[in-house]
C-alpha positions in Angstrom: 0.0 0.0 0.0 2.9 2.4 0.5 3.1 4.8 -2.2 -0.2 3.8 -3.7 -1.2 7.5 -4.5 1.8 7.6 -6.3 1.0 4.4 -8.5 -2.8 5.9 -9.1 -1.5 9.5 -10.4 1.1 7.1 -12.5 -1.2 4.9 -13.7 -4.4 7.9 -14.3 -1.4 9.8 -16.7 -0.5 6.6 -18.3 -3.9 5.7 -19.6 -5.7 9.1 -19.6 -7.3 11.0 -23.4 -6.8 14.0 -22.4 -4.7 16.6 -20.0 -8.2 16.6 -17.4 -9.2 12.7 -18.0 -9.1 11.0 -15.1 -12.7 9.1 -15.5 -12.6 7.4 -18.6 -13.2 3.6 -19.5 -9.5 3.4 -19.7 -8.4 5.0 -16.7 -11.3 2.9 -14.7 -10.2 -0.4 -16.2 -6.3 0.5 -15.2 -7.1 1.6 -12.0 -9.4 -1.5 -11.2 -6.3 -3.5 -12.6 -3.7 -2.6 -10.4 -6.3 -3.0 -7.3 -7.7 -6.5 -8.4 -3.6 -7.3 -8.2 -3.1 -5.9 -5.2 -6.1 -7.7 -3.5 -5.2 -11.0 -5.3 -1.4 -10.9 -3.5 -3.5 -10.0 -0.3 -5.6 -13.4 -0.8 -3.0 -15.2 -1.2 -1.6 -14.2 2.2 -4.6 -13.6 4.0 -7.4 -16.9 2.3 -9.6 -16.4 5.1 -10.0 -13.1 4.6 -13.5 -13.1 3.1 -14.3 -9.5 3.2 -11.4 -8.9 1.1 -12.8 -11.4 -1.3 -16.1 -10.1 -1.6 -14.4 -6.4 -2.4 -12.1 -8.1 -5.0 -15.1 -10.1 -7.2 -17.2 -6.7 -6.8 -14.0 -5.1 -8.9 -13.9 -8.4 -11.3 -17.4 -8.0 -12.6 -17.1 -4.4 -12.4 -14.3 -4.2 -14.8 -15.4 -7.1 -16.4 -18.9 -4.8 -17.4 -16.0 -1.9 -18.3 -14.5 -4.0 -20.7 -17.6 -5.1 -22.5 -18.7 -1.6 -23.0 -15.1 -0.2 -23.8 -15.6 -3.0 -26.6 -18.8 -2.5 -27.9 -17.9 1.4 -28.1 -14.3 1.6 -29.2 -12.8 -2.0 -30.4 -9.9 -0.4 -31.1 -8.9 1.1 -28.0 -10.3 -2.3 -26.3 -7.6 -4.5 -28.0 -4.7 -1.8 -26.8 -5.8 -1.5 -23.6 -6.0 -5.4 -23.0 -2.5 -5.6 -24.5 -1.0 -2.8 -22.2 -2.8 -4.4 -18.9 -1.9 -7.9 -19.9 -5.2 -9.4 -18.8 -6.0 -11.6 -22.3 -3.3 -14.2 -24.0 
């Protein structure tokens, strides 16, 4: 968690349109990302943590309905954006 305001401004100007975006498909799905990592690691530490769990699969179906509407909107920036995140082979 240390330096995790840090990471979000880094990971908002990575991924951002604009100079102002900082609520765009894009930027939600990267910022999801990097959580849903975070909480994974913290499951794997912590597997009776069940709270935690709950809070993670919230985030996985949220991005997961991101994802489908980034696609059906902009293909294009769908199949960057899963490239640069890593999250399809």
């Amino acid at each position: 968690m240390e330096g995790s305001k840090e990471n979000k401004t880094a990971t908002i100007k990575k991924y951002q349109r604009g100079k102002t975006d900082t609520g765009s498909c894009e930027v939600q799905i990267a910022l999801l990302t990097s959580r849903i990592n975070e909480l994974t690691e913290h499951s794997k530490i912590h597997p009776k943590d069940r709270h935690s769990r709950r809070g993670l699969i919230r985030m996985v179906e949220k991005r997961k309905k991101l994802l489908a509407y980034l696609e059906s909107e902009n293909p294009e920036s769908y199949k960057k954006l899963i490239g640069q995140l890593e999250l399809r082979k």
